[in-house]
PQR file of N, CA, C, O and H, with PARSE charges and radii, in Angstrom:
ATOM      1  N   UNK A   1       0.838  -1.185   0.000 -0.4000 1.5000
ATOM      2  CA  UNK A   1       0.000   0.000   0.000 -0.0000 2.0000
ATOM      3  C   UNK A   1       0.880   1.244   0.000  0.5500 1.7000
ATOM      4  O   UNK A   1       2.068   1.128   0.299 -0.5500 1.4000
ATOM      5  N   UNK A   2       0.183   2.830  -0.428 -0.4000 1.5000
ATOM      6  CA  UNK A   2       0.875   3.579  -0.544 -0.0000 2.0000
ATOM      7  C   UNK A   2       0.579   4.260   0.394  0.5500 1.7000
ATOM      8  O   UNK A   2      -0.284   3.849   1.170 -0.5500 1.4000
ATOM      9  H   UNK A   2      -0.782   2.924  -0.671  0.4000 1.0000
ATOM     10  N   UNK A   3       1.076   5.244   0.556 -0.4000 1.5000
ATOM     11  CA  UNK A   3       0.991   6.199   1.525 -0.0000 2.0000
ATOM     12  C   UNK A   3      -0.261   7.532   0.793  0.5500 1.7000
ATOM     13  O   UNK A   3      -0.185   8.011  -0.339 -0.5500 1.4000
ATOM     14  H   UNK A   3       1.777   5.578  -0.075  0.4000 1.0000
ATOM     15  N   UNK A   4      -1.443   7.898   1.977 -0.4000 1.5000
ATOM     16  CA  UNK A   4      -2.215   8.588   1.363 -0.0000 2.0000
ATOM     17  C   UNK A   4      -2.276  10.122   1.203  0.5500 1.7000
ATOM     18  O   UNK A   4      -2.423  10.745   2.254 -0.5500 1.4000
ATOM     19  H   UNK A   4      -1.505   7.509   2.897  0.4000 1.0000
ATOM     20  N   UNK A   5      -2.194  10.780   0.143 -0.4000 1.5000
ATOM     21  CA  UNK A   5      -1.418  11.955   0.280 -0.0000 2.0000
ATOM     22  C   UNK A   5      -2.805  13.072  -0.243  0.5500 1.7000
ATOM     23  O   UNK A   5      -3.450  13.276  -1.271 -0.5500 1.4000
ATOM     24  H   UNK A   5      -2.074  10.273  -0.711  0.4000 1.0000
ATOM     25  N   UNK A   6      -2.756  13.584   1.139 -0.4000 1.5000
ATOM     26  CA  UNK A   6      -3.587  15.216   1.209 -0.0000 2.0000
ATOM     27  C   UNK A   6      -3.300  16.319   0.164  0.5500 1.7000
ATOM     28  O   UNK A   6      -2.435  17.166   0.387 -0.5500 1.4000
ATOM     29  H   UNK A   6      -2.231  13.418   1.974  0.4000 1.0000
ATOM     30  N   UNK A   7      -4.357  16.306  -1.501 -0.4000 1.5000
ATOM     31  CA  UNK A   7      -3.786  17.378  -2.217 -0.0000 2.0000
ATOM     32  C   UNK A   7      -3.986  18.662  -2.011  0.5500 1.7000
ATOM     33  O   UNK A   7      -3.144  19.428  -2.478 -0.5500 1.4000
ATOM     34  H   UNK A   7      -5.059  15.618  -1.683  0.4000 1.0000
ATOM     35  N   UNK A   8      -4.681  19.000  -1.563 -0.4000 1.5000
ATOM     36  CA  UNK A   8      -4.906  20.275  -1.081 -0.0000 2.0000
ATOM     37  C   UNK A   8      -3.461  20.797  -0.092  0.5500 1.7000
ATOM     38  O   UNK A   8      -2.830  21.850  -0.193 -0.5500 1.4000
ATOM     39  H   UNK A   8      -5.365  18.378  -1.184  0.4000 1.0000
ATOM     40  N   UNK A   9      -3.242  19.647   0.852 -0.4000 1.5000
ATOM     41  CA  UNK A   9      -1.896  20.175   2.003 -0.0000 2.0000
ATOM     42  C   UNK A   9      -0.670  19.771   1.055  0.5500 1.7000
ATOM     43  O   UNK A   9       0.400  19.955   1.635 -0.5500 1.4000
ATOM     44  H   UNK A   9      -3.754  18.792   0.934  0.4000 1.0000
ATOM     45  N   UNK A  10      -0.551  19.330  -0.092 -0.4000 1.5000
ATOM     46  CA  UNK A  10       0.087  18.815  -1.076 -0.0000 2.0000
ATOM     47  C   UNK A  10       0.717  20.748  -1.776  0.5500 1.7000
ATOM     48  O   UNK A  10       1.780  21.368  -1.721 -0.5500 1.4000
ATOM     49  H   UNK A  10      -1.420  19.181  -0.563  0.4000 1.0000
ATOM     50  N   UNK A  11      -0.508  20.992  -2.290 -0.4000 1.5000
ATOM     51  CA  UNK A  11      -0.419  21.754  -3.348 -0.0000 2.0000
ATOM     52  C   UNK A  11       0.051  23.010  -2.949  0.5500 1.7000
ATOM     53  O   UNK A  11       0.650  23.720  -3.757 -0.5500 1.4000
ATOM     54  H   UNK A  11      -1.371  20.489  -2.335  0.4000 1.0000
ATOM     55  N   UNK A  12      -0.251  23.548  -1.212 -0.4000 1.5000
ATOM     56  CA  UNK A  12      -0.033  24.751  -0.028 -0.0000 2.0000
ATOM     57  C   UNK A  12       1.292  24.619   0.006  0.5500 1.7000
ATOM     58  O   UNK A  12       2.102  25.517  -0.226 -0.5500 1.4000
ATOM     59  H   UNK A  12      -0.737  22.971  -0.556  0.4000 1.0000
ATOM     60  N   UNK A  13       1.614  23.117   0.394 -0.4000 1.5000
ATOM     61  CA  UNK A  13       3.516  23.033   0.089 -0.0000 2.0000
ATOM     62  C   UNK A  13       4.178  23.402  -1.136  0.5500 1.7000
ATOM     63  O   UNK A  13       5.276  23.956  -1.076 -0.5500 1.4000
ATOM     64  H   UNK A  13       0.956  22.388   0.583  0.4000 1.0000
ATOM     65  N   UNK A  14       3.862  23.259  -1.772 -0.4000 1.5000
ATOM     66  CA  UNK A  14       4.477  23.380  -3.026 -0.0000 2.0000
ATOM     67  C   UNK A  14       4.399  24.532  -3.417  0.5500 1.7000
ATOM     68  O   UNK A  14       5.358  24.941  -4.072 -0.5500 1.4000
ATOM     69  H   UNK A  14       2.971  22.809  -1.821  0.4000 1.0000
ATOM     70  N   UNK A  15       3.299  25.425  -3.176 -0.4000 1.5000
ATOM     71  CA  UNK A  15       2.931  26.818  -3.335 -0.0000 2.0000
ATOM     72  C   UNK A  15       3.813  27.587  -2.691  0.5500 1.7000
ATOM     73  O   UNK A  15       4.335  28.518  -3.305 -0.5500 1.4000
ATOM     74  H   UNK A  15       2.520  25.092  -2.644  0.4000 1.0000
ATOM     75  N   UNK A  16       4.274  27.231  -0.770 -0.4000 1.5000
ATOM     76  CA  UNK A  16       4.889  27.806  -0.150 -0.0000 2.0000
ATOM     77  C   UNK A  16       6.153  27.822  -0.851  0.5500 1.7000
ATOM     78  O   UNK A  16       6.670  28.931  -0.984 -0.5500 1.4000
ATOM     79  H   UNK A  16       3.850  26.475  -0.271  0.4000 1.0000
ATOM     80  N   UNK A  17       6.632  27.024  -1.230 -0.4000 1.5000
ATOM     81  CA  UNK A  17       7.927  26.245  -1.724 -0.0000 2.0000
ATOM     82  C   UNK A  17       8.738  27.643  -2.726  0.5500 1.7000
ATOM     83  O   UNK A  17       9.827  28.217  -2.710 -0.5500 1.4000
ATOM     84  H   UNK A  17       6.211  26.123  -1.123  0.4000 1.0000
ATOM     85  N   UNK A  18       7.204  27.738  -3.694 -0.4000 1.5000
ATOM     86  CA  UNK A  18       7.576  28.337  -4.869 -0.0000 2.0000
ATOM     87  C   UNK A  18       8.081  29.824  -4.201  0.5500 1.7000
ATOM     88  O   UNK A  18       9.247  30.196  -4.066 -0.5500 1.4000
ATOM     89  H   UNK A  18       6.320  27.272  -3.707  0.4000 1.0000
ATOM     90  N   UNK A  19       7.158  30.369  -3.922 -0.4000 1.5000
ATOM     91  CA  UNK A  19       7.320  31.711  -3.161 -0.0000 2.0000
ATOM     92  C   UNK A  19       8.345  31.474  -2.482  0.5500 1.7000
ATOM     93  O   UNK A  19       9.091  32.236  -3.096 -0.5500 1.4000
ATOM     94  H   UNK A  19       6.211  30.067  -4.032  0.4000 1.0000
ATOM     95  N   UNK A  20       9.066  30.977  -1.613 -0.4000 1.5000
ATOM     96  CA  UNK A  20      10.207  30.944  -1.020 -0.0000 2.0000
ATOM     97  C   UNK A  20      10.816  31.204  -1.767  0.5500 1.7000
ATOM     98  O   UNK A  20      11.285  32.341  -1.730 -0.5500 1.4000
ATOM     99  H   UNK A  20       8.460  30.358  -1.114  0.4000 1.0000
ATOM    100  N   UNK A  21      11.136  30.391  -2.783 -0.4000 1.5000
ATOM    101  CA  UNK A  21      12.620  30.697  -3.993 -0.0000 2.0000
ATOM    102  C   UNK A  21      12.197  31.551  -4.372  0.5500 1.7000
ATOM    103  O   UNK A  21      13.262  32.015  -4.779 -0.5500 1.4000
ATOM    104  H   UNK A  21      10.755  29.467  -2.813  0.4000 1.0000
ATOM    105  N   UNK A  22      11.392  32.381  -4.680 -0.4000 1.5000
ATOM    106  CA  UNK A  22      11.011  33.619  -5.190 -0.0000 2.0000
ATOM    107  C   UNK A  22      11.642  34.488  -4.975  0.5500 1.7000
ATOM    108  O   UNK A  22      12.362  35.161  -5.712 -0.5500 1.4000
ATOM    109  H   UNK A  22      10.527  32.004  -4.349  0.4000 1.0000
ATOM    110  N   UNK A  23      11.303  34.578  -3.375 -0.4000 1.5000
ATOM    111  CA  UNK A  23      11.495  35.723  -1.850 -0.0000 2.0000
ATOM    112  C   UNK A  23      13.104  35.319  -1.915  0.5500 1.7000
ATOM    113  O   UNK A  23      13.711  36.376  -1.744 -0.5500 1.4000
ATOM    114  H   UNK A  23      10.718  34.030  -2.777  0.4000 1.0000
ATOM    115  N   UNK A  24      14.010  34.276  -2.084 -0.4000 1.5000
ATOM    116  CA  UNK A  24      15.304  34.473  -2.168 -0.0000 2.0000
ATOM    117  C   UNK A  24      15.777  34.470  -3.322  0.5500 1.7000
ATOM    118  O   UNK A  24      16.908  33.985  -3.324 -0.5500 1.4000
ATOM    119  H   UNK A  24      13.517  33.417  -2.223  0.4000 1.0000
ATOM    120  N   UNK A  25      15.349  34.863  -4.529 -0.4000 1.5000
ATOM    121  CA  UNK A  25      16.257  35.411  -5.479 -0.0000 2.0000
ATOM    122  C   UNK A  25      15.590  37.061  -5.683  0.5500 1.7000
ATOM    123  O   UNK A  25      16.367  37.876  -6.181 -0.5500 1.4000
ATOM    124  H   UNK A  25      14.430  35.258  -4.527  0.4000 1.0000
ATOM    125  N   UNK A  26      14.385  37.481  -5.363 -0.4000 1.5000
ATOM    126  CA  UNK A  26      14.258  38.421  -5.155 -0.0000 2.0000
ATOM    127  C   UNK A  26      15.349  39.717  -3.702  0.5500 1.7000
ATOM    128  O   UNK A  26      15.402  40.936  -3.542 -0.5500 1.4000
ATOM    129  H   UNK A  26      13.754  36.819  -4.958  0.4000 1.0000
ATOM    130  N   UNK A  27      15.968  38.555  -3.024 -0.4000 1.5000
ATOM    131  CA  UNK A  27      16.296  39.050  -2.058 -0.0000 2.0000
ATOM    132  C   UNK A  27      17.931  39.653  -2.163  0.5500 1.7000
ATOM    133  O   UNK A  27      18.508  40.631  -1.689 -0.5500 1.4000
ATOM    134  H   UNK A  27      15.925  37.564  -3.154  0.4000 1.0000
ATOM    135  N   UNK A  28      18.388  38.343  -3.179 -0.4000 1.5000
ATOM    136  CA  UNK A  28      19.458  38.700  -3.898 -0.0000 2.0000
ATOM    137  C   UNK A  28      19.689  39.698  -4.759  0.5500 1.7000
ATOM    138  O   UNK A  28      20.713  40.380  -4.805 -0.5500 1.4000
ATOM    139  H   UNK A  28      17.919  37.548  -3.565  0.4000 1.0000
ATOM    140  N   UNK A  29      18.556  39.806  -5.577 -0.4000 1.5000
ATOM    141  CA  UNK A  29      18.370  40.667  -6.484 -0.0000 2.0000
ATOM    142  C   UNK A  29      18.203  42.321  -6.127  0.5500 1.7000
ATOM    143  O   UNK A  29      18.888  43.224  -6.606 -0.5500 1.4000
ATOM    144  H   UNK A  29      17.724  39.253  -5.539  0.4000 1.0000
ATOM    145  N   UNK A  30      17.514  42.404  -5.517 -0.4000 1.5000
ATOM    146  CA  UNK A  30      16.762  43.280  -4.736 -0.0000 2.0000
ATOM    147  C   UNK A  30      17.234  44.178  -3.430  0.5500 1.7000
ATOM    148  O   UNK A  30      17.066  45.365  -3.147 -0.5500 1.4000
ATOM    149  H   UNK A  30      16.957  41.670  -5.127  0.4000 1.0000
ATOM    150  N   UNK A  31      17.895  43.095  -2.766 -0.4000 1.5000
ATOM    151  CA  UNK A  31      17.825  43.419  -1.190 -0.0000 2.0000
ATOM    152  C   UNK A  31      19.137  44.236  -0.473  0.5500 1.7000
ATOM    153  O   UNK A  31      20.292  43.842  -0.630 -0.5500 1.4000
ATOM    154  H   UNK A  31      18.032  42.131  -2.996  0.4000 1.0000
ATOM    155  N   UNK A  32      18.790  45.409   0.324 -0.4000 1.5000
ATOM    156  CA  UNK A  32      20.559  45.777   0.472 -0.0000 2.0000
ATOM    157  C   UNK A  32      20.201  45.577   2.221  0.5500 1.7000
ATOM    158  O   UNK A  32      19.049  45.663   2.646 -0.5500 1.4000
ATOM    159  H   UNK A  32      17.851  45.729   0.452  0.4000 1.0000
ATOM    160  N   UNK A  33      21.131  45.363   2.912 -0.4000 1.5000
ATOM    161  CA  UNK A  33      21.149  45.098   4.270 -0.0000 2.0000
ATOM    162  C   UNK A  33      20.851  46.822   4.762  0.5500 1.7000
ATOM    163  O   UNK A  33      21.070  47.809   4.061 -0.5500 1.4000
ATOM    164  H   UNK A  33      22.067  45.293   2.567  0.4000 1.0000
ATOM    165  N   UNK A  34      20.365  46.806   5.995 -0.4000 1.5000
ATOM    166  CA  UNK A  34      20.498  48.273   7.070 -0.0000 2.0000
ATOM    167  C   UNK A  34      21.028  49.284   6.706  0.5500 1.7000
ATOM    168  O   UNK A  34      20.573  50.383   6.389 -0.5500 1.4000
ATOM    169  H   UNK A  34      20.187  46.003   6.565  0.4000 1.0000
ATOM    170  N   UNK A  35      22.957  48.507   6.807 -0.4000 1.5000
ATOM    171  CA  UNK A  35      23.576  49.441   6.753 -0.0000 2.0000
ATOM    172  C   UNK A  35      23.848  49.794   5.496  0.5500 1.7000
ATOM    173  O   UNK A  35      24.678  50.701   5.530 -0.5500 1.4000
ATOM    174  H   UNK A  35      23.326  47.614   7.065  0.4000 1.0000
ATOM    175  N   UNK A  36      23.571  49.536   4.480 -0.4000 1.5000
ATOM    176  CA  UNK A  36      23.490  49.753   3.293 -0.0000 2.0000
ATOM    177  C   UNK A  36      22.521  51.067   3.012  0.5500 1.7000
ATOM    178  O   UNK A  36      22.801  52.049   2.325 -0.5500 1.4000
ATOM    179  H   UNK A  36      22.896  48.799   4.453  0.4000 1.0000
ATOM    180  N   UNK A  37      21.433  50.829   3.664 -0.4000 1.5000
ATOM    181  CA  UNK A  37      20.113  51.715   3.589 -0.0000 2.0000
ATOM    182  C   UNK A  37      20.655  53.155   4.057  0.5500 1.7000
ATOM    183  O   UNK A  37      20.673  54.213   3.428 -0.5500 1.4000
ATOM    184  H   UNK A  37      21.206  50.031   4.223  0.4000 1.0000
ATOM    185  N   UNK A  38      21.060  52.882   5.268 -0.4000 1.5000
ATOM    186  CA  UNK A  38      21.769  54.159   6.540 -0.0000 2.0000
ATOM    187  C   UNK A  38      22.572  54.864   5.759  0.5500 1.7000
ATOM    188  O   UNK A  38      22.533  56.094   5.793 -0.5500 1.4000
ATOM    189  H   UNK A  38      21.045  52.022   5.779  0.4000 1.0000
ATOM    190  N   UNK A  39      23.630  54.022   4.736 -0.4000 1.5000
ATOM    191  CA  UNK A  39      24.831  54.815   4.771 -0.0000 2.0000
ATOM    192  C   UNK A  39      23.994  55.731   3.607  0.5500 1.7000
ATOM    193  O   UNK A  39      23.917  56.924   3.901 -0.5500 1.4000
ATOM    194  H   UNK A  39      23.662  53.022   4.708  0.4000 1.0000
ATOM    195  N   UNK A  40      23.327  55.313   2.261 -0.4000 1.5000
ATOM    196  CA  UNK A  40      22.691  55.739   1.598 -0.0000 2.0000
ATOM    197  C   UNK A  40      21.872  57.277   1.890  0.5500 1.7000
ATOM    198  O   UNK A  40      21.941  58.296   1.203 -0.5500 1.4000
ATOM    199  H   UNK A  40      23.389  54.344   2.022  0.4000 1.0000
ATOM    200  N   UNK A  41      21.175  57.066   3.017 -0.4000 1.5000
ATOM    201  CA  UNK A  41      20.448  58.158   3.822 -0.0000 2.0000
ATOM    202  C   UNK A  41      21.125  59.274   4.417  0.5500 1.7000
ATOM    203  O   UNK A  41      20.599  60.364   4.643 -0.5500 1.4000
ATOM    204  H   UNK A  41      21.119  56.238   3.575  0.4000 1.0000
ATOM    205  N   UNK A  42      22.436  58.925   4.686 -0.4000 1.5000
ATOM    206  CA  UNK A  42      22.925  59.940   5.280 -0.0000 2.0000
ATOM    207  C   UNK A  42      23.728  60.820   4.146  0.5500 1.7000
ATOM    208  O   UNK A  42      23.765  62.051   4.153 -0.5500 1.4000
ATOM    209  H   UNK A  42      22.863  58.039   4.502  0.4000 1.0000
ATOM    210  N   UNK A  43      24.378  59.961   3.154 -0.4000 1.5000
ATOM    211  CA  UNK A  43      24.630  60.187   1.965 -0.0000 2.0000
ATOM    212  C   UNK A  43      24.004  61.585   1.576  0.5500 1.7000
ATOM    213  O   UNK A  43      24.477  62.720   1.523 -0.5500 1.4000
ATOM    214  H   UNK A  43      24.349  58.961   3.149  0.4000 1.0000
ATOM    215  N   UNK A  44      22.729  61.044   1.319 -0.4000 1.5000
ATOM    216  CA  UNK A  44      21.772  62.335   0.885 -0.0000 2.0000
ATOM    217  C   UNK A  44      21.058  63.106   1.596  0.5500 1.7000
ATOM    218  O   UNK A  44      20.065  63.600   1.061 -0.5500 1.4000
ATOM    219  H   UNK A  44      22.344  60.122   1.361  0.4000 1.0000
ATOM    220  N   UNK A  45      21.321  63.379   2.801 -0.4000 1.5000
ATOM    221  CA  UNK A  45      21.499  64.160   3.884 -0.0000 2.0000
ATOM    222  C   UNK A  45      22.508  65.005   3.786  0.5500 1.7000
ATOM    223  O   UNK A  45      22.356  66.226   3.767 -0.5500 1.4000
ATOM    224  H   UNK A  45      22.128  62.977   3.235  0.4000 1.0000
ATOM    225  N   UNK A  46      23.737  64.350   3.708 -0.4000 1.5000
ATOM    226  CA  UNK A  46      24.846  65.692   3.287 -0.0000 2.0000
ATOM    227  C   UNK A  46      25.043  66.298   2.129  0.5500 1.7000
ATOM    228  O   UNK A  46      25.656  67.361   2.023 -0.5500 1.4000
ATOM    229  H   UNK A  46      23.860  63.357   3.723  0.4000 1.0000
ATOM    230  N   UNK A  47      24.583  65.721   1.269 -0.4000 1.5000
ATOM    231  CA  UNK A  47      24.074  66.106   0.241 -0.0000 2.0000
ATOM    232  C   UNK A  47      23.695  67.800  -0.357  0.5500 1.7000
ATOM    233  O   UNK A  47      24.103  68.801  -0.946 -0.5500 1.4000
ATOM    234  H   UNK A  47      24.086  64.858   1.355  0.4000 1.0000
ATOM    235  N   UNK A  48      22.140  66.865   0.629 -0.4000 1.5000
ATOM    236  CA  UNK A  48      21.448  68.150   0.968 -0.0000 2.0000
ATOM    237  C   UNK A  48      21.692  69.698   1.785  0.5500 1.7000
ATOM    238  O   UNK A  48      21.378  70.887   1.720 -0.5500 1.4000
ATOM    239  H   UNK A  48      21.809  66.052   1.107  0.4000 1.0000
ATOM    240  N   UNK A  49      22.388  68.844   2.480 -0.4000 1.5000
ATOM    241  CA  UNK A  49      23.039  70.042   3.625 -0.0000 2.0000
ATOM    242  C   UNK A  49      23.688  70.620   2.846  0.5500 1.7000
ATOM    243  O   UNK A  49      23.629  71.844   2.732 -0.5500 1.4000
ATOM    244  H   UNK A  49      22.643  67.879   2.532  0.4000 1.0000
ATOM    245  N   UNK A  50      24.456  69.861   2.132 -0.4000 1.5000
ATOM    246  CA  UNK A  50      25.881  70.758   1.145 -0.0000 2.0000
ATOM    247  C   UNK A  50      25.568  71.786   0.165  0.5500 1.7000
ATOM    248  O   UNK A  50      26.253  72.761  -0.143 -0.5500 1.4000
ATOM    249  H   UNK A  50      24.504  68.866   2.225  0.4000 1.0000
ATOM    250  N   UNK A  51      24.444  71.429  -0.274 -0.4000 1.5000
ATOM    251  CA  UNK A  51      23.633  72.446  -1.517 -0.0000 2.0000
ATOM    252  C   UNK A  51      22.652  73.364  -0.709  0.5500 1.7000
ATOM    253  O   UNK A  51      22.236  74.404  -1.218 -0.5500 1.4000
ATOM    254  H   UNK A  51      23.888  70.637  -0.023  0.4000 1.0000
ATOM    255  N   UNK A  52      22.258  72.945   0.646 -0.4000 1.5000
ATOM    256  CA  UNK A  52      21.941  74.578   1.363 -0.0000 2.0000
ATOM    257  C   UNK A  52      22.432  75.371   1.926  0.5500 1.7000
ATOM    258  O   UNK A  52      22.004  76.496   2.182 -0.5500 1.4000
ATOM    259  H   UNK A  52      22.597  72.099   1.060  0.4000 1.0000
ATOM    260  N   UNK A  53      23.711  74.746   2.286 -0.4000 1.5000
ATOM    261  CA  UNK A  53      24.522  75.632   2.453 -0.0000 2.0000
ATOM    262  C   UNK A  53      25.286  76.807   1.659  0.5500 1.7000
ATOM    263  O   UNK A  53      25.781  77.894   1.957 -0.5500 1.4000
ATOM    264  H   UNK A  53      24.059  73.832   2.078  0.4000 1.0000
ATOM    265  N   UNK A  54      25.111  75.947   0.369 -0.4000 1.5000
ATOM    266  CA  UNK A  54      25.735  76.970  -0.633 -0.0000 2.0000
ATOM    267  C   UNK A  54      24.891  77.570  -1.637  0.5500 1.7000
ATOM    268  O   UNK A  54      25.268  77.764  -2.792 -0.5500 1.4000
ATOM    269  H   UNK A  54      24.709  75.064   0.127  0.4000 1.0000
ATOM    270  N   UNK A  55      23.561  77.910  -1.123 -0.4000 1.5000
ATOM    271  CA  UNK A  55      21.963  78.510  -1.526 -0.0000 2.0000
ATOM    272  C   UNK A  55      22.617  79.740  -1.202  0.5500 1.7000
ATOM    273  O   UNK A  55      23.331  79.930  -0.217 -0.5500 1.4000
ATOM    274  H   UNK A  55      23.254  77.752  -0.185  0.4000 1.0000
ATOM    275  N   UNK A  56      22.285  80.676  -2.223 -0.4000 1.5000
ATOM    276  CA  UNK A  56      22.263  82.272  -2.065 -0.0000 2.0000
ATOM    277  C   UNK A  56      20.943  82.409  -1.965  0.5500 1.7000
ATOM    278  O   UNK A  56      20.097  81.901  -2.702 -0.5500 1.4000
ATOM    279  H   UNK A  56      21.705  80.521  -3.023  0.4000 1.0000
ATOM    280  N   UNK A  57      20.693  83.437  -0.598 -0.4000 1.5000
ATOM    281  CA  UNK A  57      19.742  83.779  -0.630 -0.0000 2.0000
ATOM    282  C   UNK A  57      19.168  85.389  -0.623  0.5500 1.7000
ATOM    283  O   UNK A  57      19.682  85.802   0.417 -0.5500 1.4000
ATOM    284  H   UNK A  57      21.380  83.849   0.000  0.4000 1.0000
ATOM    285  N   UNK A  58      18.696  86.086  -0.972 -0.4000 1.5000
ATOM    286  CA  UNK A  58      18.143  87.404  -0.847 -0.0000 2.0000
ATOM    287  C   UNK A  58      16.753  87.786  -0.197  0.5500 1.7000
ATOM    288  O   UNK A  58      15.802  88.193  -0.864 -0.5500 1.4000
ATOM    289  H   UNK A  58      18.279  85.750  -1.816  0.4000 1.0000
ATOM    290  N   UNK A  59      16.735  87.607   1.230 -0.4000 1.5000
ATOM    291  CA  UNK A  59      15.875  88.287   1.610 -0.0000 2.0000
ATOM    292  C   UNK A  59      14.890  89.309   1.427  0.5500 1.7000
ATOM    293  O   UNK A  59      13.664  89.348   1.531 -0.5500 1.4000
ATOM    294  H   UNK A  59      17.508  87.277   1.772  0.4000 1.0000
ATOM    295  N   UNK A  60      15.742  90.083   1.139 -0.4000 1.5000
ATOM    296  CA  UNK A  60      14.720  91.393   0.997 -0.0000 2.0000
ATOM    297  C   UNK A  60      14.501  91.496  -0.226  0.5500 1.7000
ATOM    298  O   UNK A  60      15.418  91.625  -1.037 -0.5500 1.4000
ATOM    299  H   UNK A  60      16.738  90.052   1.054  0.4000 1.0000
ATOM    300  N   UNK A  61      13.132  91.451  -0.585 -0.4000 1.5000
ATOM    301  CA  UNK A  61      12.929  91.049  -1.873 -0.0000 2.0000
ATOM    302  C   UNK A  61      12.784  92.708  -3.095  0.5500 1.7000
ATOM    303  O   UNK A  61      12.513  92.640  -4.294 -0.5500 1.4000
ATOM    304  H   UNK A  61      12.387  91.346   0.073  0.4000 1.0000
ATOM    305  N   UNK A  62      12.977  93.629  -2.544 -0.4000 1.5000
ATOM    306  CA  UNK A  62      12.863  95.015  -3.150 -0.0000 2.0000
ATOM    307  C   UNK A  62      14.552  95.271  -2.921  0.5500 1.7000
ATOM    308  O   UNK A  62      15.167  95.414  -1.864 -0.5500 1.4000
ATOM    309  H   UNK A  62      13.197  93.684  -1.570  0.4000 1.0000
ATOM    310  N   UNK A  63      14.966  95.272  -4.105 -0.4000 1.5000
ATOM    311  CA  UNK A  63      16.401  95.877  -4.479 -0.0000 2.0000
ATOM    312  C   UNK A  63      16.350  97.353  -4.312  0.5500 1.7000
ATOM    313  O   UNK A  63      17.424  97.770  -4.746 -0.5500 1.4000
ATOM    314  H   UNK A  63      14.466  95.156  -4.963  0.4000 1.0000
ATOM    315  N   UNK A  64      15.819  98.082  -4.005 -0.4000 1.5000
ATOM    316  CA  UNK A  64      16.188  99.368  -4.206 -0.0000 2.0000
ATOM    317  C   UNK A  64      16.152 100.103  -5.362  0.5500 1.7000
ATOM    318  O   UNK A  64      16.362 101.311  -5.255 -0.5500 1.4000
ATOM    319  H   UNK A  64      14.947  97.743  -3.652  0.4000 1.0000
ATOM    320  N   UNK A  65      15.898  99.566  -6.618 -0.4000 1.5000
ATOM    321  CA  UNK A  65      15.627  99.836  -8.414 -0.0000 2.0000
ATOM    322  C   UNK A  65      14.077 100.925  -8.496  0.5500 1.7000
ATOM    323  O   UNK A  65      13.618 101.296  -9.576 -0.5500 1.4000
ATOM    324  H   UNK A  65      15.728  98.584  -6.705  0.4000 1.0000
ATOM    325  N   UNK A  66      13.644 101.185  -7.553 -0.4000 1.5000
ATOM    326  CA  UNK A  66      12.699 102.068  -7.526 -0.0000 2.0000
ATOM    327  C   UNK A  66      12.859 103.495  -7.476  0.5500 1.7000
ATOM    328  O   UNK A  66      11.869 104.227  -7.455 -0.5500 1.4000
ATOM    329  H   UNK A  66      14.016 100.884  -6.676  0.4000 1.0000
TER
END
């Protein structure tokens, strides 16, 4: 005799299965660790800082041309 096999709990495995390898070549593909993210963020943080810092700005918006 064989062993009797649940297709429904059959087919959930196999489903899970698929999505797994999915989720790890997507992860490869895709995925950067923390500090990857962080260093990125701060990146463009100084960035930013760097180009407001060097924003000219003019306040007073009437030059005196009157």
């Amino acid at each position: 005799m064989s062993n009797v096999i649940n297709f429904r709990l059959a087919r959930k495995a196999r489903d899970r299965a698929d999505k797994a390898q999915a989720a790890d070549s997507n992860r490869a593909k895709f995925g950067r660790t923390k500090a990857q993210k962080l260093a990125d963020e701060k990146e463009a943080r100084r960035k930013a800082s760097l180009l407001d810092g060097s924003r000219l700005e003019n306040k007073d918006k009437s030059d005196g041309d009157a």
